[in-house]
C-alpha positions in Angstrom: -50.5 135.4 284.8 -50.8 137.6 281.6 -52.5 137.0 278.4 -51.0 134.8 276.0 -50.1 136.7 273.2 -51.9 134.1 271.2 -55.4 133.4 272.0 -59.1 134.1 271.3 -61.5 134.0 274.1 -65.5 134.2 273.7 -68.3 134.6 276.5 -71.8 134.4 276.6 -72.8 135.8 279.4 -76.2 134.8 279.5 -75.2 131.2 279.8 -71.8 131.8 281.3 -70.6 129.8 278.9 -66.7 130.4 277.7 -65.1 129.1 274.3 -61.0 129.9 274.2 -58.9 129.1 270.8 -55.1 129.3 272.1 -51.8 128.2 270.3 -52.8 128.3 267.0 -50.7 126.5 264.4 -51.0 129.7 261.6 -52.3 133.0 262.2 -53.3 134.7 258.8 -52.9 138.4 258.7 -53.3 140.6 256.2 -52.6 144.1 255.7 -53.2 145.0 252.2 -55.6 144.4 249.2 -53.7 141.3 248.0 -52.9 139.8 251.7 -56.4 140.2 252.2 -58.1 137.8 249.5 -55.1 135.6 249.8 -55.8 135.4 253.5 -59.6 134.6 252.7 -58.4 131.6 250.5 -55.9 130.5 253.4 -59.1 130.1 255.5 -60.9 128.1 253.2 -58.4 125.6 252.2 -57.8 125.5 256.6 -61.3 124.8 256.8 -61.6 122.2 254.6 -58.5 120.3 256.3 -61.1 119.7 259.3 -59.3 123.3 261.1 -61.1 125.4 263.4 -60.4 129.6 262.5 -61.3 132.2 265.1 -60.6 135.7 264.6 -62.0 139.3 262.7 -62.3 141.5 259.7 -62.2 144.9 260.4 -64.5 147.0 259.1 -62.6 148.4 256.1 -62.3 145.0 255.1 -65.8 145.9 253.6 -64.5 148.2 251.1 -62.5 145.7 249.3 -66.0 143.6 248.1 -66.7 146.9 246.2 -64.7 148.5 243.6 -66.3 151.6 244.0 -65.3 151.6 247.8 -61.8 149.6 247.2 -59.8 153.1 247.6 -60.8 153.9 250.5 -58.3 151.7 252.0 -55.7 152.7 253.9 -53.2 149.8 253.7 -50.7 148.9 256.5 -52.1 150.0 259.4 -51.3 149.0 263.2 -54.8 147.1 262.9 -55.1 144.6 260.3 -57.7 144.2 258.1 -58.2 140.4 258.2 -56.9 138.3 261.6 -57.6 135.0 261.8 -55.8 132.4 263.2 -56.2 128.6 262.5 -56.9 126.0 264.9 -57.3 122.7 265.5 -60.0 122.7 267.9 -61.4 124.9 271.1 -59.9 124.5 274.2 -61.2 122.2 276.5 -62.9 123.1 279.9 -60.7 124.0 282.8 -57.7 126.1 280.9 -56.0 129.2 282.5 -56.7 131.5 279.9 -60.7 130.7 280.2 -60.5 131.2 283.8 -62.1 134.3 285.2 -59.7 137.0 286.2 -60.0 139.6 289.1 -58.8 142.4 288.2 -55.9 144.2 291.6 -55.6 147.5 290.4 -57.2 150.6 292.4 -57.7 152.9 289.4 -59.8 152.6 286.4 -58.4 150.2 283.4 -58.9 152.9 281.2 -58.2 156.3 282.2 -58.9 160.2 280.5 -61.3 159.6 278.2 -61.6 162.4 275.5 -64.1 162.4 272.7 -62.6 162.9 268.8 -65.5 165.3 268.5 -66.9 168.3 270.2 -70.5 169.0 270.2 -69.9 171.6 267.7 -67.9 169.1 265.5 -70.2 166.8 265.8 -73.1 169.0 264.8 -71.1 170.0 262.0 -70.9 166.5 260.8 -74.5 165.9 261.4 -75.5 168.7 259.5 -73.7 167.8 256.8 -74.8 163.7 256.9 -78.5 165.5 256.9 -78.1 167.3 253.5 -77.5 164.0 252.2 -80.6 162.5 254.2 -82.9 165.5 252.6 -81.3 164.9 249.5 -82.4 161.5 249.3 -78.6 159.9 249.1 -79.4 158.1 252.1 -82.1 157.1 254.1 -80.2 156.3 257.4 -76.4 156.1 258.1 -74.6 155.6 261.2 -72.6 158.1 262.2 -70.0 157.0 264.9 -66.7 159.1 266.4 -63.7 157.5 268.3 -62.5 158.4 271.9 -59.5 157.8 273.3 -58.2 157.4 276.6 -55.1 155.6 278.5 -55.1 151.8 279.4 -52.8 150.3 282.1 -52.9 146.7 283.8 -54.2 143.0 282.5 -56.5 143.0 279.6 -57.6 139.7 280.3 -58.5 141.1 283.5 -60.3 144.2 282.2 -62.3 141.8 280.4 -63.8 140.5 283.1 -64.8 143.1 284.8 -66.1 144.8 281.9 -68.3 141.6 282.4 -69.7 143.3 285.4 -70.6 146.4 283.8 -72.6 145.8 281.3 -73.1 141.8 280.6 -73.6 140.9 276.3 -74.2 137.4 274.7 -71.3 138.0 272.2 -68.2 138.9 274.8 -64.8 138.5 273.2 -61.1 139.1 274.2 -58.3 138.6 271.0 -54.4 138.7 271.2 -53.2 137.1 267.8 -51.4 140.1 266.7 -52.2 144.2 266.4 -54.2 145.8 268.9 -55.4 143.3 271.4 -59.3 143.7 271.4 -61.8 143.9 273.8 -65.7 143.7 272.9 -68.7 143.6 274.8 -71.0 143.5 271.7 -74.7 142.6 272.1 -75.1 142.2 268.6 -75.5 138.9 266.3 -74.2 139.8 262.7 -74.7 136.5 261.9 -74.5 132.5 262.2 -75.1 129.3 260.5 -75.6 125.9 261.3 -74.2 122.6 259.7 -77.8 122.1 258.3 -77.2 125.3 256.1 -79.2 127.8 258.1 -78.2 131.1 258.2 -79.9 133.9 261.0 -78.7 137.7 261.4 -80.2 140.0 264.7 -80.1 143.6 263.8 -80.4 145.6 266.5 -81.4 149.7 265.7 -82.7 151.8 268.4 -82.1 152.5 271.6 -83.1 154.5 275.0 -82.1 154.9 278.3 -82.9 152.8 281.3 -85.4 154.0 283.8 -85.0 155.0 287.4 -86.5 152.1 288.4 -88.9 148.9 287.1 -91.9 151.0 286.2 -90.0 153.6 284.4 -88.5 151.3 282.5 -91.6 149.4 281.6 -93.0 152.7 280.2 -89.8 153.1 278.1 -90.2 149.7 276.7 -93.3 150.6 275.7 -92.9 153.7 274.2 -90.3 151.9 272.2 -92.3 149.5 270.6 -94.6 152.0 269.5 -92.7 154.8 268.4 -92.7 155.4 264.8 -89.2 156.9 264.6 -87.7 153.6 266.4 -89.5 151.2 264.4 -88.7 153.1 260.9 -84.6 153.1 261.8 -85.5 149.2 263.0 -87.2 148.1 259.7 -84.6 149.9 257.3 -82.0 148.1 258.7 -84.2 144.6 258.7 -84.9 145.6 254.9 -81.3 145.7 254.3 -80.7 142.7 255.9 -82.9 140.7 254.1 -81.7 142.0 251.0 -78.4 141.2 251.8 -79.0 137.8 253.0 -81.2 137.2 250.2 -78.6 137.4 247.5 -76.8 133.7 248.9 -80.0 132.0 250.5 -82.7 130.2 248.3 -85.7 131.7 247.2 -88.8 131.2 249.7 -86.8 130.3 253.0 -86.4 134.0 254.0 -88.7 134.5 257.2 -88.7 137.9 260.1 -89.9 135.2 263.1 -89.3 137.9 265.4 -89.7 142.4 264.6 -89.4 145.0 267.0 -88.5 143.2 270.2 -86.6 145.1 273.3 -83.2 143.9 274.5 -82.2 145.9 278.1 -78.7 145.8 279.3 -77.9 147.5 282.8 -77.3 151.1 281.1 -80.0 151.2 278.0 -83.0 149.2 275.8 -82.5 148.7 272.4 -85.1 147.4 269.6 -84.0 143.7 267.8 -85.1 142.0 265.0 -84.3 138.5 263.8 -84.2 137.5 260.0 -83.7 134.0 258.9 -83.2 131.7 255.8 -81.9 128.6 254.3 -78.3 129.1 252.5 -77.1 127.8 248.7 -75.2 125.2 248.6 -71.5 125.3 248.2 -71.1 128.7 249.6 -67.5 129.7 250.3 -66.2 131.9 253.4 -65.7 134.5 250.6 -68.9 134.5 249.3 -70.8 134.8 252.5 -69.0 137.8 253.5 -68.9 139.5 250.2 -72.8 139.4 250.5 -73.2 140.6 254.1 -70.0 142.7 255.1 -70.3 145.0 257.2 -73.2 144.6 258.4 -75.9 146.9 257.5 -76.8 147.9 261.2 -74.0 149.7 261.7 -73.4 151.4 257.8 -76.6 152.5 257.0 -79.2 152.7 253.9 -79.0 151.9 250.7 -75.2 150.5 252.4 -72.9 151.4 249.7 -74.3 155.2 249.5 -74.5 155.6 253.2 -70.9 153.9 253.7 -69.7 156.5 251.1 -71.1 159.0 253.0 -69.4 158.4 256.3 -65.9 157.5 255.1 -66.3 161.2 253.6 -67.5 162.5 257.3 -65.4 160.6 259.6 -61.9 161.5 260.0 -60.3 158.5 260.9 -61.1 154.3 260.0 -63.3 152.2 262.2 -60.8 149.7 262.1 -61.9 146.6 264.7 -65.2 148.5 265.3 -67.8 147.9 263.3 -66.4 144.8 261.9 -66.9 141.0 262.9 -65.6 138.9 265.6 -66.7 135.2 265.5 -65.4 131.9 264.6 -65.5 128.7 261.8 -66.5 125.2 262.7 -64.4 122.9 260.2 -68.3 121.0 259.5 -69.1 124.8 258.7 -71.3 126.3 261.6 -70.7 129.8 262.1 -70.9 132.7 264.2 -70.3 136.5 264.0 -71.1 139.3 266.2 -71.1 143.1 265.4 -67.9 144.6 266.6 -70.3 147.2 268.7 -68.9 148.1 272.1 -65.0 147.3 270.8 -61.8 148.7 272.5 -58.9 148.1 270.5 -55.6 148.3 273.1 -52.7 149.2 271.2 -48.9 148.5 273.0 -48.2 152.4 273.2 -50.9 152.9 276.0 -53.4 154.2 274.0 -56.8 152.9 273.9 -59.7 153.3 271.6 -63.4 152.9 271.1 -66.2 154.4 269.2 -69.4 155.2 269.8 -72.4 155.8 267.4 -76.0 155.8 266.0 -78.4 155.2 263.4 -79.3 159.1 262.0 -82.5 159.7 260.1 -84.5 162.3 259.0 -85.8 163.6 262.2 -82.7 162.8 264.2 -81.8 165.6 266.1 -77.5 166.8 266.6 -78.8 166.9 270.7 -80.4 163.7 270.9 -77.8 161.7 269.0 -74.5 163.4 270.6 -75.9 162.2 274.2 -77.0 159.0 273.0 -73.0 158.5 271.9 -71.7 159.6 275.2 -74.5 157.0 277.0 -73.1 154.3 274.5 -69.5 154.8 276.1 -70.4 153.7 279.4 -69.9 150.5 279.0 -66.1 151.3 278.7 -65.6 154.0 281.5 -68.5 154.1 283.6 -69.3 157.3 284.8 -65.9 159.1 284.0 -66.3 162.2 282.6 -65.7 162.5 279.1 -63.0 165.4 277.7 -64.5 167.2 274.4 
């Protein structure tokens, strides 16, 4: 059985538990400025007719909320900016589509994987994004390159056995139109809850696993008590806070949880939780225009770092980097950070990117490897082509 070309399919590993939106009775995309803010309004007149939405922004969608940004969009691209599609409930237990898939094929799903960027080019870039950090432009920005490679076979079977690799809370497999997506992201951007909560988990430094438990243990250590780790960490929970502070009410804003250590089967990273208690009468609109993208993954101050990186990388983000989640009708919400994204496009080719936070005593070295570790999740340990 192949994937429906019309279906959204979440997994929480963790739990196990699966959440699949199929045959939905609109799907808004939008490709342009104008389809974009009419597509926004589209979901929130769908939401307030008791519907369900389940879909993405990608991340130059973030561009639009600021008219100093709003020209770096590229309009009409393979991968849309907004795709959501509307409805009327999730799928109940026990459907095809939510069923796991083995995967029959002998060779890899994806194939000759070949970095954007040389070292050198890399460096290059690096060197440049550093001026700005000495400068004092930015304090931290996220520097991220794509790499393509060569997909063949079932998504819907890649997905779970990417599974396998390297299990996330915030799995997700969409077909609704474009690229069909595949993301393992470990990453909360954010969620609510009917009672008006609101909670973001930025997650900023990261290290390798050990060879074994006690390695590991002193990595995890070391983490939580390296300066370097906790000042990238904290810059990003700053942003956060003030982000989330501009639609939440004054007083609720809490950190119940700083600096804690996340370890998936190929790394550690360092996560942070920030909480508060949202206005009323917030629309869909407003809660993104606050928040989007999210500031892990741009950088700080956001709308000087992002500035920075449209002028250093080549090529847009597009699904990476932006949100995947869905809309409760009763307005519960959840995101993730499109971290860990391949976007499958019907020629063949595949893509993903891989990146990190850079500060001021980042080194070209460090960072580069730490990319080419980040891509595992993807392709294992296939070689990558510079």
């Amino acid at each position: 059985m192949t994937i429906s070309r019309s279906c959204i399919l979440f997994r929480d590993d963790t739990t196990g538990e699966v959440m699949l939106f199929a045959d939905p009775a609109e799907i808004i995309i939008a490709r342009t400025r104008a389809e974009f803010f009419a597509g926004l309004a589209r979901m929130e007149t769908a939401k307030t007719e008791g519907k369900w939405l389940a879909g993405y922004l990608s991340y130059e969608a973030g561009y639009l909320f600021e008219e100093k940004l709003a020209g770096f969009v590229q309009e009409n691209r393979q991968t849309p900016l907004l795709c959501f599609g509307i409805f009327d409930a999730p799928k109940k237990d026990g459907h095809p589509l939510a069923q796991p898939k083995q995967r029959l094929d002998n060779e890899e799903f994806l194939k000759a994987p070949k970095a954007a960027w040389a070292f050198p080019a890399y460096k290059e870039r690096f060197e440049r994004l550093h001026r700005y950090l000495r400068q004092g432009d930015c304090y931290q920005a996220n520097l991220t390159m794509p790499i393509e490679a060569r997909w063949n076979g079932d998504p819907r079977a890649a997905f779970w056995s990417l599974i396998e690799r390297q299990p996330v809370k915030y799995g997700a497999l969409i077909d609704l139109g474009g690229p069909v997506i595949l993301s393992r992201s470990p990453e909360l951007f954010f969620r609510t809850d009917e009672e008006g909560w609101i909670e973001t988990h930025p997650m900023k430094g990261t290290a390798k696993r050990g060879a074994d438990a006690a390695e590991d243990e002193a990595i995890v250590a070391a983490m939580r008590h390296d300066m370097k780790t906790q000042a990238e960490n904290r810059m990003i929970v700053d942003l956060l806070r003030n982000d989330i502070s501009r639609i939440t009410k004054v007083g609720t804003l809490d950190v119940p949880k700083l600096f804690e250590i996340e370890t998936y089967p190929t790394l550690h990273q360092m996560v942070s939780h920030v909480q508060a208690k949202l206005l009323l009468d917030l629309s869909i609109l407003d809660i993104f225009a606050a928040l989007f993208p999210c500031g892990s993954i741009t950088g700080a101050p956001k709308l000087s770092a992002m500035h920075i990186l449209h002028e250093l990388e080549d090529t847009p983000r597009d699904a990476y980097c932006g949100a995947i989640g869905m809309i409760s009708p009763a307005g519960a919400m959840r995101f993730s950070v499109a971290i860990r994204t391949i976007s499958l496009f019907d020629d063949g080719k595949a893509i993903f990117n891989v990146g990190g936070g850079i500060v001021f005593d980042s080194t070209a070295e460090a960072e580069y490897e730490e990319c080419l570790l980040k891509a595992r999740f993807a392709i294992g340990d296939q070689e990558i082509a510079r």
